[in-house]
N, C-alpha and C positions, 0 to 999 in steps of 0.2 A: 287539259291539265288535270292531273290526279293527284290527291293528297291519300296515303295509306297510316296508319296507326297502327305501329309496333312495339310500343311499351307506353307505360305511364295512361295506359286505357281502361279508364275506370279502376285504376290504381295510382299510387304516389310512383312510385319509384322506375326505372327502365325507360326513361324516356327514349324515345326514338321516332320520329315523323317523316316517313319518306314524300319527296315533290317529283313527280312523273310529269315533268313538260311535253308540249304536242310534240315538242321531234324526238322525243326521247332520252333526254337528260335528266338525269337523277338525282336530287339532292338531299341528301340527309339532314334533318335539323336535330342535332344532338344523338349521342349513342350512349345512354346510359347503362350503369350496372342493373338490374333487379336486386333488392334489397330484402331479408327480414327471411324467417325460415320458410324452409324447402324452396330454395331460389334456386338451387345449384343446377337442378335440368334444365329450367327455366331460359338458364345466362348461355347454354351451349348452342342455343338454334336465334339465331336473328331474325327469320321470318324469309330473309330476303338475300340475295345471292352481292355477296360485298366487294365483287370483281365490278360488279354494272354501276355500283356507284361511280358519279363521277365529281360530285363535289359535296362538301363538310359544311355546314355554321353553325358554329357554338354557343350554347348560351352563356354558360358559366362552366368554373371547374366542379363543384362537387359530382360524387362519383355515380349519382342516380342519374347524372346527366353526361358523365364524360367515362363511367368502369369498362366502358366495350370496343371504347375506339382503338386500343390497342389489340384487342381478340379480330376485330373489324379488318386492322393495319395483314393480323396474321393469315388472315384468311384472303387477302389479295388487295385492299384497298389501296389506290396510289394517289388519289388526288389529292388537291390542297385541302387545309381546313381552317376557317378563315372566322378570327376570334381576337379579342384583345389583347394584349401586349401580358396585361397583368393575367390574365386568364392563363394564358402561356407559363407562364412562371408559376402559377401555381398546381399547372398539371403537372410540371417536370416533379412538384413534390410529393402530389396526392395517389397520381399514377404509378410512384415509382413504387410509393406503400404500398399501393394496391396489390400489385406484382407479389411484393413479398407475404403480406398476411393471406393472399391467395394460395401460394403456395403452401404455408403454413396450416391454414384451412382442410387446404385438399387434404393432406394426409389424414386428419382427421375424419373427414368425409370417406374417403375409399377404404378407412376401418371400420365404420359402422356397413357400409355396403358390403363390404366383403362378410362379415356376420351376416347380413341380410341374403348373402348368395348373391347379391348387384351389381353388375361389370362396373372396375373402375370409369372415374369419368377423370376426362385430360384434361390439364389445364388450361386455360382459357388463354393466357397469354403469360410473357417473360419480361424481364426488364430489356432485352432485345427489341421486341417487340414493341415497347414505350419509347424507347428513344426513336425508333422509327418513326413515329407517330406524331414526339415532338418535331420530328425533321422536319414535316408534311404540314406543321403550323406554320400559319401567314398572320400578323398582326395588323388590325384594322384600327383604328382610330375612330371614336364616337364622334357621330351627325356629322360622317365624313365620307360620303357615297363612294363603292366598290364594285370594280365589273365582275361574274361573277362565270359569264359567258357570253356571247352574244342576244341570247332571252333575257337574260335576268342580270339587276343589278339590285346590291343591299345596301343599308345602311342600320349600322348599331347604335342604338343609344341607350341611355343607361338606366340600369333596372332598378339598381340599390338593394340587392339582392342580395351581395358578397362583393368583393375585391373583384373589379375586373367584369362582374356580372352585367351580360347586354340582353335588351328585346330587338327581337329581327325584324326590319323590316323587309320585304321583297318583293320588288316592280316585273312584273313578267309580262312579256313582248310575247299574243300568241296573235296569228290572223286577221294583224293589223291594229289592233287594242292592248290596250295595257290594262292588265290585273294588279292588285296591289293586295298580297299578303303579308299578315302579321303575326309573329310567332312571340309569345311575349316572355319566355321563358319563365324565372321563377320571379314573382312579384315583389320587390322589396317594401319597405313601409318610410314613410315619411318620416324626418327626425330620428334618423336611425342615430346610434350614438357616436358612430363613425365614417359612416358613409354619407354622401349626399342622398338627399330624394331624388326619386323615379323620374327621367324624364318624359315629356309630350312625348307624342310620335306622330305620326304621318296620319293620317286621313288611308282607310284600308277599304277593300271587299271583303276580306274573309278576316277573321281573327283565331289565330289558337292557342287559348286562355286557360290558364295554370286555374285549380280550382282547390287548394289545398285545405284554404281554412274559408270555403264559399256558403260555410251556415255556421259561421261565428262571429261574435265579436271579443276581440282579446279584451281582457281585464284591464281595466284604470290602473295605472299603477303610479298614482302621485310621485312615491319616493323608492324607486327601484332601489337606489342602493341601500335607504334603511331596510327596506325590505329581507338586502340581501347580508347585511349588518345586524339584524336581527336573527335569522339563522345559523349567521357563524356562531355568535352570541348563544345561542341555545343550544349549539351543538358540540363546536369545543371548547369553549369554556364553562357553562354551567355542566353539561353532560360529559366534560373529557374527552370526545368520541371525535372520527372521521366523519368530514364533507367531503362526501364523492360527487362530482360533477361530471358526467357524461358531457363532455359538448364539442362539438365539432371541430376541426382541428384548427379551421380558416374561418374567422370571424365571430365566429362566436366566442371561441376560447381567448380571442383580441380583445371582444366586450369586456368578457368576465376581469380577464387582468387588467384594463383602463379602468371598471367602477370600482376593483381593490386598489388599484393605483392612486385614485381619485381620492377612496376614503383613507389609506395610507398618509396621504397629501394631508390630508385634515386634520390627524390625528387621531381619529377613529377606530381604526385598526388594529386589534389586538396584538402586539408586537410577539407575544411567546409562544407562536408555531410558527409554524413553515407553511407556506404555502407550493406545491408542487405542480411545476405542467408537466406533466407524466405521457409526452407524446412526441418522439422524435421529427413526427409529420409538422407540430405544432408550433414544434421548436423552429425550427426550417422556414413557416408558414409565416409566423411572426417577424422575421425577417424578409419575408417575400412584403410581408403588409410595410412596414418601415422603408422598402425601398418604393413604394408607390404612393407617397404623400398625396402626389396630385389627384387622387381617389380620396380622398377624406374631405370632410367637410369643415365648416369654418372653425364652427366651436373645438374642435379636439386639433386642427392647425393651432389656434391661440394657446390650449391647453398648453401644448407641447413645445411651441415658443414661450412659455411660462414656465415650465415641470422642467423642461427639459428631455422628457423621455416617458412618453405613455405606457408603455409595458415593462416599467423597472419598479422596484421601491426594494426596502431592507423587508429581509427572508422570504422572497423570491427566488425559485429556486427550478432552473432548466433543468428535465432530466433526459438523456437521452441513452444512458446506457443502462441495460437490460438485470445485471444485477443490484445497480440503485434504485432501480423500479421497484424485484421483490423485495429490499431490503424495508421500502415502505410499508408492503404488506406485511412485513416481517414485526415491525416497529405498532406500540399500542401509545404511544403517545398521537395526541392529537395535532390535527390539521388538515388542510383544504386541499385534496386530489383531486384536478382538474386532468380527465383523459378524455381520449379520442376511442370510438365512435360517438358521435352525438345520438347517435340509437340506439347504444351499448350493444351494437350487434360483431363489432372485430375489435383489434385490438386490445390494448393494456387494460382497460376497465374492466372488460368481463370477467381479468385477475382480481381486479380491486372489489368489482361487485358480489364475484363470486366467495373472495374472502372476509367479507363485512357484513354479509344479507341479513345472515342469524344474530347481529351484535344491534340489541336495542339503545344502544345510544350509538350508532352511524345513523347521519341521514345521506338519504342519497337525492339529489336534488335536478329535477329534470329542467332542462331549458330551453329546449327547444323543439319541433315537430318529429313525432318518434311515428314510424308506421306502426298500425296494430299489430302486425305479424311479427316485432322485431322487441325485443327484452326490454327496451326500450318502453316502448308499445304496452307488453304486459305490466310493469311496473306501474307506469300512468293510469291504467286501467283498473288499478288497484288491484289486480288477482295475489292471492296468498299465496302461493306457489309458482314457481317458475323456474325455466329450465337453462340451464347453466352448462355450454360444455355436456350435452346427452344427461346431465344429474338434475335432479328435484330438488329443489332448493324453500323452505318456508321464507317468505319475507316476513322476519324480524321486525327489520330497521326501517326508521320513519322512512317514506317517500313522499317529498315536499315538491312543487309544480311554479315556477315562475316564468306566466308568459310574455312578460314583460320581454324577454330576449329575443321570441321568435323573431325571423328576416323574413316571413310570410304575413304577406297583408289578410288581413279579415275580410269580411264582405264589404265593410263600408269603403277601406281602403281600397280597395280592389276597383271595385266601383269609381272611386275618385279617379285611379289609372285611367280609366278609359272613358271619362267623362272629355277627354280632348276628342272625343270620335260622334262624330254626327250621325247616331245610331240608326238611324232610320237610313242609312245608305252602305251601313254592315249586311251584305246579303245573309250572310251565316258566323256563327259563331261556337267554335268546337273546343267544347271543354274536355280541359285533358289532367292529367298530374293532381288527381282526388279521388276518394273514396268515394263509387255511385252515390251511394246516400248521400252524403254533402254536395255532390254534383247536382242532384235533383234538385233541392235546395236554394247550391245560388243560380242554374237556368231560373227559378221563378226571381228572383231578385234580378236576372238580366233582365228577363220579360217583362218586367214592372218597369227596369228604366229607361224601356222603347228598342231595345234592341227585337227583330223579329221574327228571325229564326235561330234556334239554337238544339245543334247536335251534341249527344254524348257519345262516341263511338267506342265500338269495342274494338277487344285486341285483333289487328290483322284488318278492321272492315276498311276500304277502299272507299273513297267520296270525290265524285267530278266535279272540280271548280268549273 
């Protein structure tokens, strides 16, 4: 049995891990987009011929883990793909976006190439091509074992990750023996403010271990929501100005609207702006999260038998139509624009960001894991400049940092995950879905806590279980 690494290798983003069983079965775990710039060549070549696939498991829907299964679907793929009910629902939403702001992208892109003298590049995939894809999904049931073929059978349980988010497990039948890998996808954190915590998992040989935030630890953050009551505070009311919120369409833009819901409840809440989710995906997603209670955790079930309605309060405000959007950017009164990308790399924001950068009194407020490579990325980083749509842009306007929201555990948390596994009977452990630097980092924090071998492989290397 061979495992291969074709995205997310010594980088965040593209996840993709191919499994080569001894008779020749092929499994993909996860088929993500490449994220953050100069990605577009990147996302055209898979590595690996997508006829030979013969079967899919999912982690979750975001798109660094699920933007290719559709280009995957186009290029010949027919097997099942075998993922959680909620994860399903939320690909019908995420991938449908994708389709569309890919399209909308490319053009962009084959105008700058075409000044460059650069052959167009074709689209990766259509909304034809997505429904396909949803077809070819099977939903599984958490710590509810699944045949997968005659080698191999799985089981998901849940990562607390996002809505719907599982770590894989996979029992492999070769030569008489059974193997037991572990795919853990993206790690969630404990006390999420709407999801359950991470569950145990099986007892493994092999682990392959997301390593996002593997040389940090998040920031204390006693009272997240004064925190986040303290910025509105400073931003449109003493300052007049826009709170742009990058944050991701699915769960984290849930967060943000429950802790304003929450301090709205209280009274807290400044009643004389609007607050805007500025994200058709969002809008959609919100609904997706609403239909799958049985994912949430206790405290925001109580909530919500209490509130009545987690993601409502007075001047809340859906937007999904495209001239309500600029009429925001149009508008100098203040208030809180919550859009989608949570990296500021597609979508509505990079309007909003790009119309507010130079305006010292917006802040723009990051919340969650941005690659370096992605606008996102540069803002966090603090750079004075950055690039907008091919233009230079000075940052202005404040850029404020709350990690209190990240759904990526730190090293301690991380650790905790896999403190159910009897380390000293992990042969190997491959870290995947991190910046080498931080990769290097938490290997020694694995090796400190008895785990004994641990790879970081690169894009494309090949490893025999």
């Amino acid at each position: 049995m061979t495992i291969q690494f074709f995205g997310a290798a010594r980088t965040v983003t593209g996840s993709k891990h191919l499994l080569t069983t001894a008779s020749g079965k092929q499994i993909l775990l996860d088929c993500g987009l490449f994220q953050g710039i100069n990605t577009d060549e990147l996302n055209q070549q898979f590595g690996f011929d997508p006829k030979l696939v013969d079967y899919m498991v999912l982690s979750h829907a975001h798109i660094d883990h699920t933007g290719l299964i559709p280009g995957l679907v186009r290029q010949g793929f027919r097997g099942p793909i075998y993922t959680t009910a909620a994860t399903i629902d939320l690909c019908e939403v995420m991938l449908m976006d994708s389709a569309r702001i890919q399209e909308k992208d490319l053009e962009r892109v084959n105008k700058r190439r075409a000044r460059r003298g650069d052959p167009e590049l074709e689209a990766l995939y259509d909304e034809t091509d997505v429904k396909q894809a949803l077809g070819q999904m099977q939903p599984v049931d958490y710590r509810t074992p699944f045949v997968i073929c005659d080698e191999v059978t799985g089981l998901l349980t849940d990562a607390g990750h996002l809505l719907g988010s599982a770590a894989v497990s996979l029992t492999i039948k070769e030569n008489g023996t059974e193997k037991h890998l572990f795919f853990s996808g993206d790690i969630g954190r404990p006390n999420d403010k709407i999801l359950r915590s991470p569950d145990p998992f099986p007892q493994a040989d092999y682990i392959i271990c997301e390593s996002t935030y593997g040389d940090r630890l998040h920031e204390a953050e006693p009272d997240m929501k004064a925190h986040l009551l303290r910025i509105v505070q400073e931003t449109c009311v003493e300052g007049r100005g826009k709170l742009i919120i990058p944050a991701f369409a699915v769960d984290r833009t849930q967060e943000l609207i429950f802790a304003l819901d929450q301090l709205s409840s209280e009274g807290r809440l400044p009643q004389k702006f609007p607050v805007y989710i500025d994200s058709p995906m969002a809008v959609l997603a919100t609904k997706v999260m609403s239909d799958h209670e049985d994912d949430f955790n206790p405290e925001i079930l109580a909530y919500i038998k209490k509130d009545g309605d987690a993601f409502d309060f007075p001047n809340l405000h859906y937007v999904t139509d495209v001239n309500e959007s600029k009429a925001i950017n149009d508008s100098n009164e203040p208030c809180i624009i919550i859009s989608a990308s949570g990296m500021a790399e597609a979508g509505r924001i990079k309007h909003h960001i790009k119309n507010n950068i130079t305006k010292p009194n917006t802040t723009i407020l990051l919340v969650g894991y941005a690659s370096p490579s992605s606008l996102g990325g540069a803002l966090k980083r603090g750079d004075k400049e950055v690039t907008i749509f091919g233009e230079r842009y000075p940052v202005i306007a404040r850029v404020a940092v709350m990690d209190s929201f990240s759904a990526h555990g730190d090293y301690k948390e991380m650790l905790h995950f896999l403190s159910c596994q009897n380390a000293g009977q992990v042969k190997t452990v491959f870290l995947v879905h991190g910046e080498y630097d931080k990769q290097l980092i938490w290997k020694e924090h694995l090796l400190e806590a008895g785990f004994q071998t641990v790879e970081i492989p690169e894009k494309g290397q090949k490893m025999t279980l």
